[in-house]
N, C-alpha and C positions, 0 to 999 in steps of 0.2 A: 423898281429894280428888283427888291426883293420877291412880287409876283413874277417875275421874268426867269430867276433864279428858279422858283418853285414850279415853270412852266418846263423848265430846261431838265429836272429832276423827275419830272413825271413822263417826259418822251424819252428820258433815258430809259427810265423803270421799264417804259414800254420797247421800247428796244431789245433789253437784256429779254425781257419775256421773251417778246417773237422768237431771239436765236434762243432760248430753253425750247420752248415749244418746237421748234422747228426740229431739233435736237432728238428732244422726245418721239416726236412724229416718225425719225426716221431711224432713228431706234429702233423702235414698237416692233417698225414695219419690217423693218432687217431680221429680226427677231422669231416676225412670227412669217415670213417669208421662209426663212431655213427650215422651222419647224416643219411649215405644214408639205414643202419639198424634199423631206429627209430621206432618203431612203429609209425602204420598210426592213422587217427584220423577218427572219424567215419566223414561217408559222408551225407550231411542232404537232398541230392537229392536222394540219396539211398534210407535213412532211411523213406522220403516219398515217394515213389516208393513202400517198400514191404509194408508201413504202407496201402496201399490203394488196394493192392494185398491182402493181407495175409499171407504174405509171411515173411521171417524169413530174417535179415541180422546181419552179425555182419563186424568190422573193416577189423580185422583178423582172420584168422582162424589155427589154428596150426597142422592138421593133413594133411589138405587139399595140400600139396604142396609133400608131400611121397604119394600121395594114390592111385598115374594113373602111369602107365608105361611111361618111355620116354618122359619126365618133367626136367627141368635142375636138378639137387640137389644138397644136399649139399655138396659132393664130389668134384662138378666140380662149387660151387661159388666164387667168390671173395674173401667174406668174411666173419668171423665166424661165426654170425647170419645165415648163410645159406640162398636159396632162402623164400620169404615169397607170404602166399596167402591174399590179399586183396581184400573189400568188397565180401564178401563172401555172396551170395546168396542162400537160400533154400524153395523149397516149393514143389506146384504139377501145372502141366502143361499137358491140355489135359490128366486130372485123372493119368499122372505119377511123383513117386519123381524128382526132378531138382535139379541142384546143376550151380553157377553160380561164377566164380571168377575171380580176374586178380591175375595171376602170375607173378611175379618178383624175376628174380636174375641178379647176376654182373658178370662182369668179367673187368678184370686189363690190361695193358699196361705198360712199362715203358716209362717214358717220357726222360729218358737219359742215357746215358750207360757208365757215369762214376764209378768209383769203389765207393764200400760203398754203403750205405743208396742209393734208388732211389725212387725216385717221380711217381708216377703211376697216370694215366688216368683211371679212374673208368666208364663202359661202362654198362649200365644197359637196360634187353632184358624184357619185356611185352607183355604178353601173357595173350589172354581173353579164360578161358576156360570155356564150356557151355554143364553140362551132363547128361543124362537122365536115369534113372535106370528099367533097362528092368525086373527085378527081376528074372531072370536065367543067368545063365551062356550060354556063346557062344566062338567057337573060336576065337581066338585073328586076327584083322584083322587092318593093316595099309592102309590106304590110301592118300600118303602127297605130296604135290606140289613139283617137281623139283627146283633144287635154281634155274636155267633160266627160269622160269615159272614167276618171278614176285614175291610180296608181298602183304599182304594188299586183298582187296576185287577188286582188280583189272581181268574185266571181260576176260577168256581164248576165245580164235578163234576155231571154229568147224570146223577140216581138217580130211582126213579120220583117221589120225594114231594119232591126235592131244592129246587125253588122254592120250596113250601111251608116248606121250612126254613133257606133260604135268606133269603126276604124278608117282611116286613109289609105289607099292604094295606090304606089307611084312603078308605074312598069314601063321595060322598052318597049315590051312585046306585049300586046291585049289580049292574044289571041292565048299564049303561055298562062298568067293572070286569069283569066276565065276558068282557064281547063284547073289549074289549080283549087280556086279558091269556089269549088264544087260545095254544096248544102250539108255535107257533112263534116267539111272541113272545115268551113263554119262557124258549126257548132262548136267545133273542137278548139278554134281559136275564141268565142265567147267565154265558153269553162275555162280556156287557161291566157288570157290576157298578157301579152306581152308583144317586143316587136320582133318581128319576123324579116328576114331580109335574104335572096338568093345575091350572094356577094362573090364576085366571081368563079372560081370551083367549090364555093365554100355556101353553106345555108346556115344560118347565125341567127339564135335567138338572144334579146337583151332584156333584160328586166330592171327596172328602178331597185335600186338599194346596194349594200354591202352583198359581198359573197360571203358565206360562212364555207366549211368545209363540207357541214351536211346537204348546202344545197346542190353539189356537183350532180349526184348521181341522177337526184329526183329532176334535176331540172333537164340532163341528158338524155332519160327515160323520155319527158316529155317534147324533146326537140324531136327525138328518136320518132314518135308516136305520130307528130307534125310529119315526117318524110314518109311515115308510112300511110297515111292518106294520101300524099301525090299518086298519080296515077304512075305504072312503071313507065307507059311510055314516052313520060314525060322526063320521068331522070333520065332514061337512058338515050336522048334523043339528039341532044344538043351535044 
């Protein structure tokens, strides 16, 4: 009897845990859900940056993270907020429109594989993207770093078959894709790693990491640098 008692005291205890635990669990998760969804707060190195430019910023932006192909979204985030676009950049750069932001979404992990309620590691990807608006349409053209190529602005090696193993190339059109991605341009994407993409009137560079404010201009310069290796009559064609 009294082992029965002591049996009946111990599935209770376990009881009470599961619903703390469960408690806790969805707590945490609520908790650190809002955090990492909060909106952001505007940036005052930012906002003297465009003030001195002319240029346009806001915090966030809400369309800005649907508007480019092959962008995390909200499909594949974390969390219900979906991914967000922050300091969102816009003006004109060498007389064309620009568009200027850091991308952010999550993804999850479990941190345990007990049954019930589980505690998740929340992992969050940053993406600066930097785009130029050609004001025509052009075929859709990828051009993105292999994962063993590195991250980051980290400079590639010049070997004879070296961009081929360096980067991926995904196009409508081959015959665009060729003419582009000519021996010097190349080169020029080797020295500056990053992905390249003709996104409908728009050509968009993206690079792994945070935006800071000083990366705008430098990284502008070099999308800038990117369209001036196209051949003209390739922009002006389509």
């Amino acid at each position: 009897m009294l082992a029965d008692i002591e049996l009946i005291h111990i599935l209770a205890a376990a009881v009470a845990a599961s619903g703390l635990y469960a408690l806790v669990v969805a707590t945490t998760t609520a908790v650190k859900t809002r955090r990492l969804a909060r909106n952001s707060h505007p940036d005052a190195a930012y906002a003297a940056l465009c003030a001195s430019r002319g240029w346009t910023y806001t915090s966030k932006g809400r369309s800005a993270p649907t508007r480019f192909q092959l962008m995390p979204t909200e499909e594949e985030s974390a969390l219900p907020a979906g991914p967000q676009a922050i300091n969102v950049v816009t003006g004109t750069h060498t007389a064309r429109p620009f568009l200027s932001y850091e991308h952010r979404s999550w993804s999850r992990k479990p941190l345990t594989a007990l049954a019930g309620p589980t505690l998740h590691r929340y992992r969050s990807e940053h993406l600066h993207l930097v785009g130029i608006d050609l004001g025509h349409l052009h075929p859709w053209l990828l051009v993105r770093p292999k994962a063993s190529t590195g991250r980051g602005s980290q400079l590639l090696s010049r070997t004879e078959d070296s961009f081929e193993h360096a980067y991926s190339v995904e196009t409508t059109r081959k015959t665009f894709a060729t003419a582009v991605l000519h021996d010097e341009m190349r080169d020029h994407l080797l020295r500056n790693p990053a992905r390249y993409q003709f996104d409908g009137t728009w050509v968009l560079m993206v690079v792994d990491g945070p935006a800071r404010p000083e990366d705008v201009e430098p990284r502008l310069a070099t999308l800038t640098a990117f369209l001036d290796l196209v051949p003209d009559h390739l922009l002006n064609r389509y």
